[in-house]
Backbone as a chain_set.jsonl record, in Angstrom:
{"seq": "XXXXXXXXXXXXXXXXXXXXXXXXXXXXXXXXXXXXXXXXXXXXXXXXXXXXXXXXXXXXXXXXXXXXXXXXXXXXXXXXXXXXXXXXX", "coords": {"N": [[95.831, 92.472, 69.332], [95.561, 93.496, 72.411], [93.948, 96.121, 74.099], [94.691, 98.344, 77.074], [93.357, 98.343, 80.648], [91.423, 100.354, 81.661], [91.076, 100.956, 84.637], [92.702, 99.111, 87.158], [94.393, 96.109, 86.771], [95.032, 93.158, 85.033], [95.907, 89.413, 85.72], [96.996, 86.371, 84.549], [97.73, 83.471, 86.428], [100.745, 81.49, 86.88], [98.905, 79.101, 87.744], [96.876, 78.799, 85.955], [94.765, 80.207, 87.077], [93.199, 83.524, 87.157], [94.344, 87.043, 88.373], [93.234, 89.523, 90.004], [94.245, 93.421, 89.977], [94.517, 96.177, 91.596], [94.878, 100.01, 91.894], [93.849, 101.813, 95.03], [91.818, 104.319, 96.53], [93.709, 105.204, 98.289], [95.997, 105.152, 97.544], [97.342, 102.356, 97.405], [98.603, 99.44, 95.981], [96.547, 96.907, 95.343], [95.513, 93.842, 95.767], [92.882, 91.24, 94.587], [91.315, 89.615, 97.154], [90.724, 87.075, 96.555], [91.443, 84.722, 93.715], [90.642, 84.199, 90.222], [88.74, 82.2, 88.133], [88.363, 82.64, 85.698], [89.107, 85.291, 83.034], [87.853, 86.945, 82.451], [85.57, 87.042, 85.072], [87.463, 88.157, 86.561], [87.627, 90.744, 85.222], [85.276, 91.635, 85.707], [85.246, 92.108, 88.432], [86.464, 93.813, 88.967], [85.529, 95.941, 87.405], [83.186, 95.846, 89.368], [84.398, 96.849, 91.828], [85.7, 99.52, 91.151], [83.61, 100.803, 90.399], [82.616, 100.767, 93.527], [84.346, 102.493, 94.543], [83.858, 104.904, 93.313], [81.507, 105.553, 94.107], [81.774, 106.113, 96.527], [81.55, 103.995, 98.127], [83.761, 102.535, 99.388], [85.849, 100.301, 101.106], [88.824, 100.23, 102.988], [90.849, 97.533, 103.285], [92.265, 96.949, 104.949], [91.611, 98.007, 106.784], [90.274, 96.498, 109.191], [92.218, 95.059, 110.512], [92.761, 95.099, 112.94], [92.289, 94.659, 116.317], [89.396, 94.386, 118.303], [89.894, 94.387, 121.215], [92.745, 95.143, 120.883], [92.737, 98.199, 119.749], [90.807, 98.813, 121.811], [92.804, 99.174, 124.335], [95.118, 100.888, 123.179], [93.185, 103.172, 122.745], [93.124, 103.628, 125.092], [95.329, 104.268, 126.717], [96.148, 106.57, 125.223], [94.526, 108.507, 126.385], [94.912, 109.782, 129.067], [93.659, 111.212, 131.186], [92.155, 109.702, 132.12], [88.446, 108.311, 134.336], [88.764, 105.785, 136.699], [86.314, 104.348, 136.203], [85.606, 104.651, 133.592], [87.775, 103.959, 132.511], [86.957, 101.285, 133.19], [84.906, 99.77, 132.308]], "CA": [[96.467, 93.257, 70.378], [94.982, 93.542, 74.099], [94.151, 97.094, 74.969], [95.38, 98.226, 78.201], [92.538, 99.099, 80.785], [91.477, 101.719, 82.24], [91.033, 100.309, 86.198], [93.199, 98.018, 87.256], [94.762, 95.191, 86.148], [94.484, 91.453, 85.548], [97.346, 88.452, 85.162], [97.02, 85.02, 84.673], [99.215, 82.749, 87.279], [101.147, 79.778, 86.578], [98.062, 77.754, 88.125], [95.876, 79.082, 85.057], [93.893, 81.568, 87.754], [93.17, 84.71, 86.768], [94.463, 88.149, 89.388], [92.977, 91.481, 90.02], [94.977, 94.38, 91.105], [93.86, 97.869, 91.542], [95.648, 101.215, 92.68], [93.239, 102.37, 95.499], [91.826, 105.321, 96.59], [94.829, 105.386, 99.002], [97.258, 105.013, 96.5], [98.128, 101.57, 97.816], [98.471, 98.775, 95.482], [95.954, 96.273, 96.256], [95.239, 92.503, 94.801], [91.82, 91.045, 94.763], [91.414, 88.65, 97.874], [90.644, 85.622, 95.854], [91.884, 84.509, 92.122], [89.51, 83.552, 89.218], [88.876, 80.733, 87.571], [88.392, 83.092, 83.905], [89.244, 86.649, 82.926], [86.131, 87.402, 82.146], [85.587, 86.918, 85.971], [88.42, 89.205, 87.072], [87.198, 91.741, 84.899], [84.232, 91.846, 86.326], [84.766, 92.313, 89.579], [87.371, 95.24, 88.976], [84.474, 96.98, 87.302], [82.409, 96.646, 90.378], [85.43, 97.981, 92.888], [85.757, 100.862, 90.447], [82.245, 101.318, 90.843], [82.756, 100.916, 94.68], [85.246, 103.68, 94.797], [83.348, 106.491, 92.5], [80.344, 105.432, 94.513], [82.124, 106.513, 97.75], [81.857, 102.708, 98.794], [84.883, 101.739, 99.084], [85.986, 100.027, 102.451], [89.862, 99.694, 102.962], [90.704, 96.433, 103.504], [93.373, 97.448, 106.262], [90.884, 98.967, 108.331], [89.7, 95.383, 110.365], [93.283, 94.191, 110.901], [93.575, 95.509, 114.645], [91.174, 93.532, 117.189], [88.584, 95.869, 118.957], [90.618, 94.553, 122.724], [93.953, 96.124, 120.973], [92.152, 99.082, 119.498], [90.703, 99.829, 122.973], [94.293, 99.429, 124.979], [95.553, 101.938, 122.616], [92.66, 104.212, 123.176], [92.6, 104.093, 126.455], [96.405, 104.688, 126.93], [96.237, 108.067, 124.223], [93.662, 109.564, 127.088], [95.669, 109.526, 130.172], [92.829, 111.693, 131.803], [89.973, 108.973, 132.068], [88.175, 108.301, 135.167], [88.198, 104.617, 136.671], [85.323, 103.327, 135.746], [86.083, 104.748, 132.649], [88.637, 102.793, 131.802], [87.487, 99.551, 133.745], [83.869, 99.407, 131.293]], "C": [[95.468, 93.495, 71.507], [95.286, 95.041, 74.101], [94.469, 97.299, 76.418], [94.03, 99.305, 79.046], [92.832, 100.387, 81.81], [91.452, 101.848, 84.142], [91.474, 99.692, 86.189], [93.936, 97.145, 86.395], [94.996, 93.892, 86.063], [95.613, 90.796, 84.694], [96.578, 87.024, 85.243], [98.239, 84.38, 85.553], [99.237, 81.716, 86.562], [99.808, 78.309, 87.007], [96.636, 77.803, 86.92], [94.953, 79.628, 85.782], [94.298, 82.746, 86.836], [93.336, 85.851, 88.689], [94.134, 89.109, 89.117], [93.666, 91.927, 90.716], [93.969, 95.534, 90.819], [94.959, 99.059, 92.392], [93.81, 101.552, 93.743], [93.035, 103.394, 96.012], [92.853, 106.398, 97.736], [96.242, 105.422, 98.676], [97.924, 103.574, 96.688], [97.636, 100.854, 96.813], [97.586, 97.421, 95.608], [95.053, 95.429, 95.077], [93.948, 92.566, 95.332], [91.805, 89.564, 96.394], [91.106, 87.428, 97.713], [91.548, 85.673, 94.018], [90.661, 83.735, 91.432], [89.275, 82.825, 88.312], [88.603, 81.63, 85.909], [88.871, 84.841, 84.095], [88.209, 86.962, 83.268], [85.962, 87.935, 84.092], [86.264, 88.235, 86.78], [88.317, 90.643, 86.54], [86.088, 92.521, 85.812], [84.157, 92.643, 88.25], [85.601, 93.31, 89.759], [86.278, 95.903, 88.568], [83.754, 96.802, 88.668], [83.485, 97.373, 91.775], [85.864, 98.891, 92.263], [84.335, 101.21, 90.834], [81.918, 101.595, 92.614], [83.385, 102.504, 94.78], [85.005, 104.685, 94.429], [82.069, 106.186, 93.6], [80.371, 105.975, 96.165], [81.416, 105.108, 98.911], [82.802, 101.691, 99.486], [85.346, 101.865, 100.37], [87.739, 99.005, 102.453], [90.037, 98.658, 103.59], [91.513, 95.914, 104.656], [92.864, 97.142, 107.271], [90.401, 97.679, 109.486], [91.049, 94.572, 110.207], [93.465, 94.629, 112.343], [92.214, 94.738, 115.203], [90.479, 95.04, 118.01], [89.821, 95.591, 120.613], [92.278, 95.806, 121.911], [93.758, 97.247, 120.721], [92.058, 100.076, 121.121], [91.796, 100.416, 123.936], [94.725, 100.611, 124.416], [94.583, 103.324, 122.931], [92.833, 104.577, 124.725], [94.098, 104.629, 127.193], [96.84, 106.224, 126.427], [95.503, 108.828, 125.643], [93.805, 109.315, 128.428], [94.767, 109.883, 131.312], [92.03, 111.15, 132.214], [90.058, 108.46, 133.403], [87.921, 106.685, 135.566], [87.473, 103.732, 136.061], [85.207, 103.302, 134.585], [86.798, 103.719, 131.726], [88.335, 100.958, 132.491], [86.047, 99.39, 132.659], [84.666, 99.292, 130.014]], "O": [[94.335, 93.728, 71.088], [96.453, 95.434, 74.104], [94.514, 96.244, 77.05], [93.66, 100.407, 78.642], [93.747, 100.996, 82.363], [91.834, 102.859, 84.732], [91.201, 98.971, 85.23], [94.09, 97.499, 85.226], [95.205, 93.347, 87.147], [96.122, 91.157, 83.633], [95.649, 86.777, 86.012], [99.424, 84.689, 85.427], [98.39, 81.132, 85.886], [99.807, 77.114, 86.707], [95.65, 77.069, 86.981], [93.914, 79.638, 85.121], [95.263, 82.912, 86.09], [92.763, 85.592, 89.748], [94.533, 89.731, 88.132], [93.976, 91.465, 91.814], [93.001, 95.675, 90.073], [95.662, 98.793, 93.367], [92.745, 101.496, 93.129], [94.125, 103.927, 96.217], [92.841, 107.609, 97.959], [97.265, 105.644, 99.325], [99.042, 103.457, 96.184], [96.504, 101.137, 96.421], [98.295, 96.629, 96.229], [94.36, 95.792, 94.126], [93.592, 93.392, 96.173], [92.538, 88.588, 96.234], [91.184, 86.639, 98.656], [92.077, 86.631, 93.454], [89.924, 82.896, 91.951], [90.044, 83.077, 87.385], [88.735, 80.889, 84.935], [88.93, 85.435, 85.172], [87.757, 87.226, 84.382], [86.223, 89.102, 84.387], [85.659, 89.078, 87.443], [88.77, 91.604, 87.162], [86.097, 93.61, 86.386], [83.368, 93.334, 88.894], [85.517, 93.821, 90.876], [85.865, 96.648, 89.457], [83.721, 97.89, 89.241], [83.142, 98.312, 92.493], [86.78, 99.381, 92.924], [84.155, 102.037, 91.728], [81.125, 102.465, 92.974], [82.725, 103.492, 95.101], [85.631, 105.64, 94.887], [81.685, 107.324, 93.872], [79.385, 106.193, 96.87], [80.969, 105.22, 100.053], [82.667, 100.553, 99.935], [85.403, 102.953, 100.942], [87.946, 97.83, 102.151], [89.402, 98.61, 104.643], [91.466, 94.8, 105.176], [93.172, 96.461, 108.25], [90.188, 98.034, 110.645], [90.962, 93.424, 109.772], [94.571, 94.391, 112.828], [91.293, 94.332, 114.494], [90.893, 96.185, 118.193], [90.478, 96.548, 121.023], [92.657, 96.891, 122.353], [94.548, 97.93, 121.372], [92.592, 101.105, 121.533], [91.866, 101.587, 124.309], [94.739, 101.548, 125.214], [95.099, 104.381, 123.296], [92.669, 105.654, 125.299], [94.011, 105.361, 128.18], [97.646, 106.937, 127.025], [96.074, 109.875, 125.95], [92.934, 108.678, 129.02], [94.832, 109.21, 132.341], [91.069, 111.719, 132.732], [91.145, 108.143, 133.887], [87.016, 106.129, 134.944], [87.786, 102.667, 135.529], [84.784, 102.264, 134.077], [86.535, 103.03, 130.74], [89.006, 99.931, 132.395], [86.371, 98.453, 131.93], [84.102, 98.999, 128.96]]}, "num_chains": 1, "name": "protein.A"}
């Protein structure tokens, strides 16, 4: 019988890879960004993103989907107040 762990969790696909998931410290459900050629493997690297996340390491994987140009547009539209040159640097 396979205990059931305590971080995460790992599948085998139809291509004989191995998948990590994890609940993160955001509550969002969240796969590993590659698949692994053994368990073993997939284990492994859930223990170190558990260890990320108690370690106050842990860097959502969200957070670099916006481009710094759309980022700034948006800032610079929120602060209606800004002075020319402001907004032209």
């Amino acid at each position: 019988m396979t205990s059931k762990r305590r971080f995460g969790r790992v599948r085998q696909l139809a291509s004989g890879r191995w998948q990590a998931r994890y609940a993160g410290p955001d509550g969002i459900d969240r796969p590993a960004s590659e698949t692994f050629a053994s368990k073993t493997d997939a284990e492994v690297w859930l223990t170190l993103k558990e260890a990320e996340i108690r370690n106050g390491d842990w860097i959502n994987p969200d957070d670099g989907k916006i481009s710094l140009a759309d980022f700034g547009r948006t800032w610079i539209t929120e602060r209606p107040g800004l002075r020319p040159k402001t907004v032209e640097l």
